[in-house]
N, C-alpha and C positions, 0 to 999 in steps of 0.2 A: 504493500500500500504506500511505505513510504516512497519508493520510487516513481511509481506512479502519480503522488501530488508532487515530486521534484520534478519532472516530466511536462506537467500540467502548467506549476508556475514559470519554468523555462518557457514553455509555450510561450503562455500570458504576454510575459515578458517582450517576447520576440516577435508578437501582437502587436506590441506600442509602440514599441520601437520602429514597426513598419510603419506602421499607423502614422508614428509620429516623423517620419523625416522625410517624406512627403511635405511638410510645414512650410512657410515659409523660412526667410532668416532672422527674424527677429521673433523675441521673447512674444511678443504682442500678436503676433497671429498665429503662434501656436494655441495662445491664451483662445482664438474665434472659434480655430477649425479643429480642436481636440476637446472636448469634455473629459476634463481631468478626474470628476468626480466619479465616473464609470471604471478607476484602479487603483490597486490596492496604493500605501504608501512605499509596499516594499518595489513595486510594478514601477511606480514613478523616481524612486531611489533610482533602480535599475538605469530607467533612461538617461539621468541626471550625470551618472558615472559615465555613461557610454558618451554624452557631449564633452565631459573631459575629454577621454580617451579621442576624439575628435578634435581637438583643442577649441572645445567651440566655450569657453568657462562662462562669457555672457548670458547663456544657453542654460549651461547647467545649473548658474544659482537663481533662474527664474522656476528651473524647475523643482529644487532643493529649498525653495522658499514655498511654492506651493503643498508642499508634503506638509509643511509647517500651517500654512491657511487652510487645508483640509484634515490634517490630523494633529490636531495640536494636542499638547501634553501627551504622546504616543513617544513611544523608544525611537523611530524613526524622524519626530519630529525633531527632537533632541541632535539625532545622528543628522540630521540636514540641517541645522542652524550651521555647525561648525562646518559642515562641508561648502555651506552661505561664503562663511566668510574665507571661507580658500578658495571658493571657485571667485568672488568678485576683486581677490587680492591676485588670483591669477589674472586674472583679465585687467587687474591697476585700476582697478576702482575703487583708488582707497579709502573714500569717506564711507561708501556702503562695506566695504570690509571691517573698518574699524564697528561702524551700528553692531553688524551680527554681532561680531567677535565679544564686542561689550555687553549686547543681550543674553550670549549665552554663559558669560562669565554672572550677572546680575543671575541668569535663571536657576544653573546648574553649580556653582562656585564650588560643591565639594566634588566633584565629576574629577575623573580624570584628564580629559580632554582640558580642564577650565588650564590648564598650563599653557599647552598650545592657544587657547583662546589669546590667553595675554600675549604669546608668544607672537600670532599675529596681529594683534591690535599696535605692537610696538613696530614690526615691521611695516606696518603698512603708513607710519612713521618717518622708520629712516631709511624703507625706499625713495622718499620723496626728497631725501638728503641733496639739495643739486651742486654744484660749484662753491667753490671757498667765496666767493665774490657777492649770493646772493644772500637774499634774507634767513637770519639762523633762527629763528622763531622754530621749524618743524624741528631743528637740530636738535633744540632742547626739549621740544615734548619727544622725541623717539628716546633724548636722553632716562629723561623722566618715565616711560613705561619698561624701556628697557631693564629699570634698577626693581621696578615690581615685578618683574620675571627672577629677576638675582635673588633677589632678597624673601620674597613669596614664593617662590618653589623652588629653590637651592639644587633638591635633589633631582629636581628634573633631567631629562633628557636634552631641553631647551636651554638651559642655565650660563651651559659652556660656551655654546652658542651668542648668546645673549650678551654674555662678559667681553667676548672679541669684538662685538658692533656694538658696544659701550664706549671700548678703548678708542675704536675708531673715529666716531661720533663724538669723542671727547678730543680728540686731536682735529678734529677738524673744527673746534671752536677754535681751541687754538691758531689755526693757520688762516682764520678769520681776523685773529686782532694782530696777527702778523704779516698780512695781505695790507689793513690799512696801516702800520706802521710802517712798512717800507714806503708807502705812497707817501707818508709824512718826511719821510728821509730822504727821500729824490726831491723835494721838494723845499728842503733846507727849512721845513715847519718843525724843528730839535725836541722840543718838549714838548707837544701832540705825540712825536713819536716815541719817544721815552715814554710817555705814558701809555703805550698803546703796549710796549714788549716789556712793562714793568708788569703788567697785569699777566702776563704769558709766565712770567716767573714766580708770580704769587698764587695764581691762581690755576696755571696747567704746567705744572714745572716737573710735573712725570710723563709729559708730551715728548713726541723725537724735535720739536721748533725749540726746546730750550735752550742746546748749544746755539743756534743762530740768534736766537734773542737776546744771550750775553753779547754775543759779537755785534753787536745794534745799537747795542747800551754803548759799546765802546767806540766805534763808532759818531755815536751822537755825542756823547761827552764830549768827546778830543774837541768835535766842533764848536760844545757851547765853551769851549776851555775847562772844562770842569775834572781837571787830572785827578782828582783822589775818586770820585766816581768810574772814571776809565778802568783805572790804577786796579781796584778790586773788581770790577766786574770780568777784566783779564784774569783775576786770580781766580775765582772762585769758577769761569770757564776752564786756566788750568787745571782748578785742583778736582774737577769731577768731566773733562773729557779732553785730556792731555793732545789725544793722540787723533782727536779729530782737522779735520781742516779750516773750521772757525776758531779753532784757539793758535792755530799757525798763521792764522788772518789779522785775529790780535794781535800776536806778539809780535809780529811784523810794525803792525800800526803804531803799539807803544813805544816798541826800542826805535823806530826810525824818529818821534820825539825825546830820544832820549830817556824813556821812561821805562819800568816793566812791571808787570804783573803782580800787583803788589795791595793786599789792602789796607786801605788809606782812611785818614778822616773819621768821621761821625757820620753818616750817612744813610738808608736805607740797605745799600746794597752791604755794607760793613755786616748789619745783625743778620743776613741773609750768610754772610762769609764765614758767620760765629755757627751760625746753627749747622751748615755744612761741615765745619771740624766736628762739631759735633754728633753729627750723624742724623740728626732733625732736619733735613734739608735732602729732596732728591733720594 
């Protein structure tokens, strides 16, 4: 018997599927020319998977959202919300990916899937991550959902994941306040630009921009004349990435006034030079 109803649903199945790709191409005249309500939810699952496997994802989260409008609160409704927010993240529809993903985390929260929910809510975030140059507004919300995937399901499978396009997503702020700091430094605007890579050092200074951002500082200083500024910010470029090519760009800049690597004065960058011996820093 049981083969026989597995026989039967493969039929069904293989029914809609005919039925249904005859349709047009859009979600909306499927919706005219098929009466959804004549199969089961697992029937309309079925087709939902087979317009993935099609790459058709527009396709299938019209159809994965209908299992939801005709069988709600059902085990497959459940399984089509999250399948929602993967087929509209496939297809880069990321405000309706983020919806699902956030309804099914609000519906289901102890599920196991609600990991993956966050997991895409945050991607569909910092896919939209564009160039160092535009506005970092999505940087930080993908920053921000990325760290409730870290921190709210550690052991997940997503976590690891998660923590690499953190790191990323966090260096690319950085290379946001180091994009307008150099534009202040071709520009001979010194202290716009000091304060643009003073921020990269306080505030992303486990970023890969931080060797460049000392060499910026020195840089700018030499210009405003400001040698005990220079002075340490060489130093403290030496004394944590010797062997890079920004601290060969300094010491070049210093000794050719006469100066070297040294920290100097009372300063910002001095308590920065302190905390580095001491291992508080980097």
């Amino acid at each position: 018997m049981t083969g026989i109803g597995s026989r039967k649903r493969g039929i069904a199945v293989l029914l809609l599927v005919t039925a249904l790709a005859g349709c047009g191409t859009n979600a909306a005249l499927d919706r005219n020319e098929v009466n959804l309500e004549t199969f089961t939810a697992e029937q309309i699952f079925g087709r939902a998977e087979y317009e993935l496997e099609r790459r058709k994802p527009d396709r299938a989260a019209f159809y994965f959202s209908e299992i939801e409008r005709l069988y709600p609160y059902s085990e497959w409704a459940k399984r089509g919300l999250i399948m929602q927010a993967f087929s509209y993240h496939k297809d880069k529809d990321y405000e309706n990916s983020r919806t699902a993903a956030q309804r099914y985390i609000d519906f289901y929260p102890l599920e196991e899937d609600a990991a993956y929910a966050q997991y895409l809510l945050a991607l569909s975030h910092y896919d939209q991550i564009d160039e160092v140059g535009r506005d970092q507004k999505v940087t930080f919300e993908a920053l921000q959902a990325l760290r409730v995937v870290i921190e709210r399901y550690p052991d997940s499978e997503y976590a690891r994941s998660a923590i690499l396009k953190f790191d990323l997503a966090f260096d690319h702020l950085a290379g946001k306040e180091m994009e307008v700091g150099r534009y202040y430094l071709r520009r001979e605007h010194y202290p716009a630009a000091v304060n643009r890579f003073r921020v990269v050092l306080e505030e992303f200074q486990t970023t890969s921009h931080t060797p460049e951002a000392l060499h910026r500082l020195v840089e700018a200083y030499l210009s405003l004349g400001l040698t005990d500024e220079a002075q340490t910010a060489g130093a403290i470029l030496g004394h944590n990435f010797r062997s890079s090519d920004w601290y060969e760009e300094s010491y070049a800049l210093l000794t050719g006034q006469g100066l070297e690597p040294k920290a100097k004065g009372d300063n910002w960058l001095r308590q920065i030079y302190r905390q580095t011996l001491q291992g508080k820093w980097i």
